[in-house]
N, C-alpha and C positions, 0 to 999 in steps of 0.2 A: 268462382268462375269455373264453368263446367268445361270438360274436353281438355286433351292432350295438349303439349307448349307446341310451338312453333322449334322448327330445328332449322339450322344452317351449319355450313363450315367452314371454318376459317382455318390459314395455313401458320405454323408456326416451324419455323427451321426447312419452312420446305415442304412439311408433312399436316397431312388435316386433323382437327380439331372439333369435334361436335360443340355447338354451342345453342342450348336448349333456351327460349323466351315464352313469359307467359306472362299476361295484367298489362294496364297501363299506370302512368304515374310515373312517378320520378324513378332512375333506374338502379338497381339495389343486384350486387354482385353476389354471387354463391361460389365458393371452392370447393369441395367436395373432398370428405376425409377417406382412412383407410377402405379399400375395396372400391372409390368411385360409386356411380349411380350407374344402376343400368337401366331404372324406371323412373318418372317422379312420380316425387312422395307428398304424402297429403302436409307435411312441413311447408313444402314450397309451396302447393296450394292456399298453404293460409296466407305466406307473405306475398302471395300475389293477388288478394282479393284488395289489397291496397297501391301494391308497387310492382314496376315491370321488374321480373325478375328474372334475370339473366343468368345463366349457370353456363362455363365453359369447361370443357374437360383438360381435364392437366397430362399430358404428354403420359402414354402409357396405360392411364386408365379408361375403363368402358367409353367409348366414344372417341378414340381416337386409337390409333396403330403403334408399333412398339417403337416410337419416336423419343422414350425416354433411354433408348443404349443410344444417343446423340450426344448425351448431358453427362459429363464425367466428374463435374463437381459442381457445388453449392451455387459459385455465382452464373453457371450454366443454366441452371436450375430457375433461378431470378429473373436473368434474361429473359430466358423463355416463358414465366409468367407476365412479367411486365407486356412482351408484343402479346400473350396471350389475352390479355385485360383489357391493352390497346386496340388488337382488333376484332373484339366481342363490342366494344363502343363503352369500357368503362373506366376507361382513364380520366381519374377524376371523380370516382363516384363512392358510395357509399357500398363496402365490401364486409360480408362474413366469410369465414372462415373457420371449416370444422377439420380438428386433429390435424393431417398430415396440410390440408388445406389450412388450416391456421394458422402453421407456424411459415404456410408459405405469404400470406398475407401477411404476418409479422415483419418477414424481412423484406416485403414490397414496401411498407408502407416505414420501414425503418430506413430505406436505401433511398427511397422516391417519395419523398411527403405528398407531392405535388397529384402524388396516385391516388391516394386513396384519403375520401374526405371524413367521413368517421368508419369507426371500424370494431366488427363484433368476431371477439373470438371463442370459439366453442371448444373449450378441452385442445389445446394444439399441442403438439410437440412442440421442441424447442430448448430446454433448461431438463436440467437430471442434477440429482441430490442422490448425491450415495446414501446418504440416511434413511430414504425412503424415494426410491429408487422407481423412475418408470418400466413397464413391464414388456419384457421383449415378447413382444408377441409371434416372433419369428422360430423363438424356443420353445414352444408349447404345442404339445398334442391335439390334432382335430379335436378330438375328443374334449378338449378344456376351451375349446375358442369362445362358444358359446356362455358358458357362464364368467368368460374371462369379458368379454365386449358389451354384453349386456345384462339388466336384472331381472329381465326375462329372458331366459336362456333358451327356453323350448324357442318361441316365438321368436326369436333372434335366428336359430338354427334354421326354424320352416322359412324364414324369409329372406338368408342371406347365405345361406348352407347348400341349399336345396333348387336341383332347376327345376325352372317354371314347367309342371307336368302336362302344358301342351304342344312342349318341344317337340321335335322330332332327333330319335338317334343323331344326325349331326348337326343337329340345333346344340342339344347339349354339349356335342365334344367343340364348339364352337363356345358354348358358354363355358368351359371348364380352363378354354384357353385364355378367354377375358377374363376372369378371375387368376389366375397364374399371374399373367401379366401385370396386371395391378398390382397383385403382392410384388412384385419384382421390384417393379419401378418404386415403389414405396422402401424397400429397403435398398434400393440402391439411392435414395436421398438421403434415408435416413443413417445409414452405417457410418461413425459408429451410434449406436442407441440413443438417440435424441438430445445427442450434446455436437453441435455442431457451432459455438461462438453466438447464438444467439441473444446471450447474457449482456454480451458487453454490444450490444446496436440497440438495443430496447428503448435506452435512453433519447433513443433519436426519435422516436415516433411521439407524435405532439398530438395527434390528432383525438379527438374522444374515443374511449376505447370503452366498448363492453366485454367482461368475461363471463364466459357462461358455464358453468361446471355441474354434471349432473354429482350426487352426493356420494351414490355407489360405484364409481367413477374408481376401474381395478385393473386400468392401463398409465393415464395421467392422475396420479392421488388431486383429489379437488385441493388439498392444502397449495396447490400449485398455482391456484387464481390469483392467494397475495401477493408469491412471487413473482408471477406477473405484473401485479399493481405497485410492485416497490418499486422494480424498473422501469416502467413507462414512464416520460416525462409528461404527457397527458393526462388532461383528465379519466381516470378509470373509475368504473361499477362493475359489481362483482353482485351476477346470479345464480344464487344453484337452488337443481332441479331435485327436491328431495324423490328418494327411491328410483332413481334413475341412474342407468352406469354410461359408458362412453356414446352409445348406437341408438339413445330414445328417440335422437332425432331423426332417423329412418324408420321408425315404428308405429308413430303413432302422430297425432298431431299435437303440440307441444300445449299446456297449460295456457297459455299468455302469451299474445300477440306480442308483451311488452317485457317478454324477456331479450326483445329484437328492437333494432333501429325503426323508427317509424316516423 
């Protein structure tokens, strides 16, 4: 389907929300991982030449205002995805969720079965194993981001590093503020380093669950999908993306329509 989604906003705690739609079909949610979206990506393009695809922005990141210093802890956090999902029109429906978007899908559909009808998770946070240990990516050098997030590091950097070169001077200090922000709100959920009790609610979530893990995966180790799959009480499948790390799905358009809900 050619041309840009449709955009609306919805309010959550009071404060607006961009909520991006595009395709028709049965309606199929998006949570959006570290850094948010600031464009869509030919990812979503693919899942909408089948289903409407609904992408709402999560408090804090690109498309919405700094609404996440509202949320002081975890089930703030929840709340305000649930009336998020509620009033994007997806209460009820079939949701992905990539990384910090993941692991917030996890605990909607762990708290609220009734929310979410099956459910694909892309590399989320959520669980840490000192043995081998998720990677703060809050401790590392610009310099390391890039080959820390993805397996193509250049191409990760030009396209998620780098402002769009038809900004203007305060396009950009505009864009560096959207970016800031993001991160913020991303570690003020996540602190401490993505062990926040998610362990012990896993078992609540019944519904079909996909995992999806890219292989080169050098924030969530992909060994992390069985630990997913030991604790969901639903049925789970477990895909991975060989030579892919956490970010393919903003890069490129993924292999297999059917590594997704369909």
């Amino acid at each position: 389907m050619i041309g840009p989604p449709s955009e609306r906003v919805v309010r959550v705690n009071g404060e607006p929300c961009r909520v991006w739609e595009k395709g028709t079909g049965e309606p199929l949610g998006y949570l959006a991982g570290l850094g948010g979206l600031t464009e869509w990506t030919p990812f979503l393009d693919l899942l909408a030449e089948t289903r409407r695809v609904i992408v709402p922005s999560l408090p804090g990141f690109p498309g919405s205002g700094p609404s996440h210093r509202l949320l002081d802890t975890l089930p703030d956090w929840i709340a305000a995805t649930l009336d998020l999902l509620e009033a994007s029109g997806l209460d009820g429906c079939e949701l992905v969720g990539h990384s910090v978007g993941g692991m917030l899908a996890a605990e909607v559909a762990a708290f609220s079965r009734a929310t979410v009808k099956r459910l694909v998770l892309i590399a989320p946070f959520g669980l840490f194993d000192e043995a081998e240990p998720v990677a703060d990516v809050w401790a590392r050098r610009v310099t390391e981001i890039p080959e820390l997030f993805s397996a193509k590091p250049a191409e990760f950097a030009a396209a998620r590093l780098t402002p769009p070169k038809d900004l203007s001077p305060e396009g950009v200090g505009e864009w560096q503020i959207v970016q800031t922000r993001a991160s913020e709100a991303a570690a003020r959920l996540l602190w401490p380093m993505g062990e926040l009790g998610l362990a012990k609610r896993l078992h609540r979530i019944t519904c079909p669950t996909l995992l999806v893990w890219g292989a080169e995966d050098r924030i969530v180790p992909a060994s992390y999908a069985k630990r997913f799959a030991e604790l969901i009480s639903g049925p789970t499948e477990i895909r991975t993306v060989a030579g892919a790390g956490m970010r393919w799905i903003l890069m490129s358009r993924p292999p297999s329509r059917s590594f997704f809900i369909t």
